[in-house]
C-alpha positions as CSV (number, residue, x, y, z in Angstrom):
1,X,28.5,26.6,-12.7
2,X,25.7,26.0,-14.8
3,X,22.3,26.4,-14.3
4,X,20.6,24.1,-16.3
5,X,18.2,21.5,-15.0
6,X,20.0,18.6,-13.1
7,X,17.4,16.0,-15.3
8,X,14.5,13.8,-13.9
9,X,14.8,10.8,-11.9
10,X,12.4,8.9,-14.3
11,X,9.4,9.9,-12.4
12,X,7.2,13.5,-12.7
13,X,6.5,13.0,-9.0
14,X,3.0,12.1,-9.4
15,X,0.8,9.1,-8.0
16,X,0.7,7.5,-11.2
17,X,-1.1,7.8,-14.1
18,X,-5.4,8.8,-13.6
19,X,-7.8,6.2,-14.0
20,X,-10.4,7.2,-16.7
21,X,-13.4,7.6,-15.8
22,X,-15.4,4.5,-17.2
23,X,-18.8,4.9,-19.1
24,X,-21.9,2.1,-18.1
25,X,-22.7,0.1,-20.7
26,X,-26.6,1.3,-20.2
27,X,-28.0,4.9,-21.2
28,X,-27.2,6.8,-18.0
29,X,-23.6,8.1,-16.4
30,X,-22.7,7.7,-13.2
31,X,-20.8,10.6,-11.4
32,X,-17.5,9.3,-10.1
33,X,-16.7,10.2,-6.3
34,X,-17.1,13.9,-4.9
35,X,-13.5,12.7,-3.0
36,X,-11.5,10.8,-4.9
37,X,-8.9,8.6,-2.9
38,X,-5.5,9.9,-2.6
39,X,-1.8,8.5,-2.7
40,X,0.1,8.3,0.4
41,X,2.7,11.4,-0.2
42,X,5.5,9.4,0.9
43,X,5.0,8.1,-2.3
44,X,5.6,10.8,-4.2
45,X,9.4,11.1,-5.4
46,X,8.9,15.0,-4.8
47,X,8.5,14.5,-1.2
48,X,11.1,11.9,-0.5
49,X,13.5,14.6,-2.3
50,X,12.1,17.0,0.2
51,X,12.6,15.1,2.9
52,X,16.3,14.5,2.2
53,X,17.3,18.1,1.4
54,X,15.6,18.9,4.5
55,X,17.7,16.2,6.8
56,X,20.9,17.2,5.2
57,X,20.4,20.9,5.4
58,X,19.4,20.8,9.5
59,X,23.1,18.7,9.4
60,X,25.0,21.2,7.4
61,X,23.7,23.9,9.2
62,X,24.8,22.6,12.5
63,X,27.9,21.6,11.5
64,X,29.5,24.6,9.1
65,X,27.6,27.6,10.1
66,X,27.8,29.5,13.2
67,X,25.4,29.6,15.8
68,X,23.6,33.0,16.2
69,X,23.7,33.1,12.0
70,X,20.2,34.2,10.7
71,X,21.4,31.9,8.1
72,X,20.8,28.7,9.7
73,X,17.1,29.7,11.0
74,X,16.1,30.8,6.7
75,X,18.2,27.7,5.6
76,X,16.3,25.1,8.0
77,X,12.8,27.1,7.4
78,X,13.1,26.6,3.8
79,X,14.0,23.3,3.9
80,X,11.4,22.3,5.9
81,X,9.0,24.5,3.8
82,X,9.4,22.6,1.0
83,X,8.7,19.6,2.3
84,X,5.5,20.3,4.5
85,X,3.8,22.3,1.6
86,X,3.8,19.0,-0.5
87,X,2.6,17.3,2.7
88,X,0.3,19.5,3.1
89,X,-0.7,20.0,-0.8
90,X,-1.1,16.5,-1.0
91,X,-4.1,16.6,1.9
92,X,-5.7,19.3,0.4
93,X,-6.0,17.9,-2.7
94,X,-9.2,15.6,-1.6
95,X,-11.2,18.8,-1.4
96,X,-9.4,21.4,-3.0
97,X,-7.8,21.2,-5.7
98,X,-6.8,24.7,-6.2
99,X,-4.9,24.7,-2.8
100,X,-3.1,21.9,-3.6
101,X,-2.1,23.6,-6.8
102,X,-1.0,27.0,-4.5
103,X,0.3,24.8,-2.1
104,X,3.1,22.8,-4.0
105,X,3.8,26.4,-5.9
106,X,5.0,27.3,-2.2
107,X,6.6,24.1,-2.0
108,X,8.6,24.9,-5.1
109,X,9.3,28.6,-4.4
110,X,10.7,27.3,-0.7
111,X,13.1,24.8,-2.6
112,X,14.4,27.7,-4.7
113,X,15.0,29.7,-1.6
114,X,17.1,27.3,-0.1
115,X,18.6,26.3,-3.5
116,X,20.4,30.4,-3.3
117,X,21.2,30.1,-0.1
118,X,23.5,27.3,-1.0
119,X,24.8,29.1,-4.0
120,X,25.6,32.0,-1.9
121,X,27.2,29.7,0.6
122,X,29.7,28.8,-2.0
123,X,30.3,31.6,-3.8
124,X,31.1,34.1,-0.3
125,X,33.6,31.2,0.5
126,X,35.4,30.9,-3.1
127,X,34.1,27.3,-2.9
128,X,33.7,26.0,-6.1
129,X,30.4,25.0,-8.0
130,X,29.8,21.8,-9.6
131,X,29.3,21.9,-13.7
132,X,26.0,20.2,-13.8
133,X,27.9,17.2,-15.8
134,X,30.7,16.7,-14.2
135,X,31.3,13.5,-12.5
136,X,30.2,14.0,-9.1
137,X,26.8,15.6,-10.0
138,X,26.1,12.5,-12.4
139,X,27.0,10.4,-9.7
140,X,24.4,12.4,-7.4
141,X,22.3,12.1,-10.2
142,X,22.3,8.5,-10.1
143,X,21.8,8.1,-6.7
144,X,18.8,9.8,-7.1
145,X,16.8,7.7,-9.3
146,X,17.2,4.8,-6.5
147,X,13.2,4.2,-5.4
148,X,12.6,5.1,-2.4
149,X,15.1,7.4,-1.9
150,X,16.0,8.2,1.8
151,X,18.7,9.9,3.8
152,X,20.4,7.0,4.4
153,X,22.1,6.8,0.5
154,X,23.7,9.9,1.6
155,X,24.2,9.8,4.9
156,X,27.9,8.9,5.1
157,X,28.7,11.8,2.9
158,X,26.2,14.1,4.7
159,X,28.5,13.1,7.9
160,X,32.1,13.1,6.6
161,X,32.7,15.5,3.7
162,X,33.7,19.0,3.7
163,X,31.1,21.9,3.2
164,X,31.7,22.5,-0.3
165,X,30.8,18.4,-1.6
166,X,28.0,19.1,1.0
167,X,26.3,22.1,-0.3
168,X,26.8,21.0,-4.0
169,X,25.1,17.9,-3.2
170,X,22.2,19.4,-1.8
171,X,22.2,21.7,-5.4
172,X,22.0,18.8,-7.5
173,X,19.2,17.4,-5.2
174,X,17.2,20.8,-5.2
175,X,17.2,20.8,-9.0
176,X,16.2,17.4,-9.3
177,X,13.0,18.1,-6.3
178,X,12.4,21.3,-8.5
179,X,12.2,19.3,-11.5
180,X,9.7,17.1,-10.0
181,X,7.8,19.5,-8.9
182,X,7.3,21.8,-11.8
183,X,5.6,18.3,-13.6
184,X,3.6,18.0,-10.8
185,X,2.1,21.5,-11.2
186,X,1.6,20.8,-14.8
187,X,0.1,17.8,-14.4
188,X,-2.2,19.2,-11.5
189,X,-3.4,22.1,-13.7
190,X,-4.0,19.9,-17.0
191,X,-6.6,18.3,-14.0
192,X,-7.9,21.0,-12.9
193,X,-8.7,22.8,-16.7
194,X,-10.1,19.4,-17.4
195,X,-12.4,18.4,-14.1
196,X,-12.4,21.6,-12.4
197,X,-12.6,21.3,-8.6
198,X,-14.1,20.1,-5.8
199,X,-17.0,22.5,-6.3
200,X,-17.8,21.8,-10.2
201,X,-17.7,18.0,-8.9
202,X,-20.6,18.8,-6.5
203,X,-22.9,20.6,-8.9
204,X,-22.1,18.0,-11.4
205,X,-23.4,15.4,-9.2
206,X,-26.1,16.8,-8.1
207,X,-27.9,17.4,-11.7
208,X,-26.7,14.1,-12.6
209,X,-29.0,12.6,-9.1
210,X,-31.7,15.2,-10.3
211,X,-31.9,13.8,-14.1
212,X,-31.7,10.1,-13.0
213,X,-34.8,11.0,-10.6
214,X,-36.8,13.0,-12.8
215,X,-36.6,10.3,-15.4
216,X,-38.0,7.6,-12.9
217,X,-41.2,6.2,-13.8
């Protein structure tokens, strides 16, 4: 198998694109808010990725591995990782922008944990690996750019198919989550090098209230 990236489901995973902060049309500034609003993270295409690879992996774990396996306990801990450090990123982020920067690397390492574990699931069974192009993973692939995406697209395969189309659909679905996530990170640092954090946002604010009072008649 290949281990290129599976491609991007149109979206980096973010809220959407950062309003700019607007000038008045007098001399002074305004500061914008100490805590900005926040998107819903069920809205973010990272999490509903998360989400998935997390129902499906409790599922397979249940039905192809043993009970007693220490496999099943890293599997489902990894899974579920992944998607409560985004959940948890995305909270964060009102006061802390740093954490939700660590937060969603945890994320992101958690996925990639899970994303061996699959590969070794295969590869101890002589199971095969999909080619990343091959006509299954595209067809993964394309079920993954439908908005919202929810366990319910895959459900029926989830269900019915052997371990082996199982596990490689949770592969493609890891790469694309990773994907996501990795332009999240970016996006968050460009943020952070360029507003700093919480604490910069205070101190800003506060000499911005002390000039507009000092300059009061």
């Amino acid at each position: 198998m290949k281990n290129g990236n599976y491609g991007s489901s149109g979206n980096d995973g973010k809220y959407g694109k950062p309003r700019e902060h607007q000038q008045s049309h007098d001399s002074h500034k305004t500061a914008g808010p100490l805590l900005p609003p926040r998107g819903d993270y069920h809205t973010l295409l990272s999490y509903q990725k998360a989400s998935v690879i997390y129902e499906i992996t409790y599922r397979f774990c249940r039905r192809f591995l043993s009970r007693g396996d220490r496999t099943v306990d890293q599997m489902v801990q990894a899974a579920r990782s992944g998607k409560q450090n985004i959940i948890e990123g995305s909270k964060a982020a009102t006061t802390s922008k740093e954490t939700e920067i660590k937060l969603t690397n945890v994320a992101r390492a958690s996925l990639e944990e899970l994303l061996e574990d699959y590969r070794d699931f295969l590869s101890t069974r002589n199971l095969p690996a999909w080619d990343k192009d091959c006509r299954e993973a595209q067809y993964v692939r394309k079920l993954g750019r439908s908005t919202p995406f929810s366990f319910e697209l895959l459900r029926e395969f989830t269900e019915t198919r052997p371990a082996e189309v199982v596990a490689n659909i949770v592969i493609c679905l890891i790469h694309q989550a990773n994907f996501l996530l990795d332009q999240q990170l970016k996006g968050l640092e460009k943020s952070f090098l360029k507003e700093g954090g919480f604490r910069e946002r205070m101190t800003h604010a506060r000499l911005m209230v002390r000039e507009q009072q000092r300059k009061k008649p």
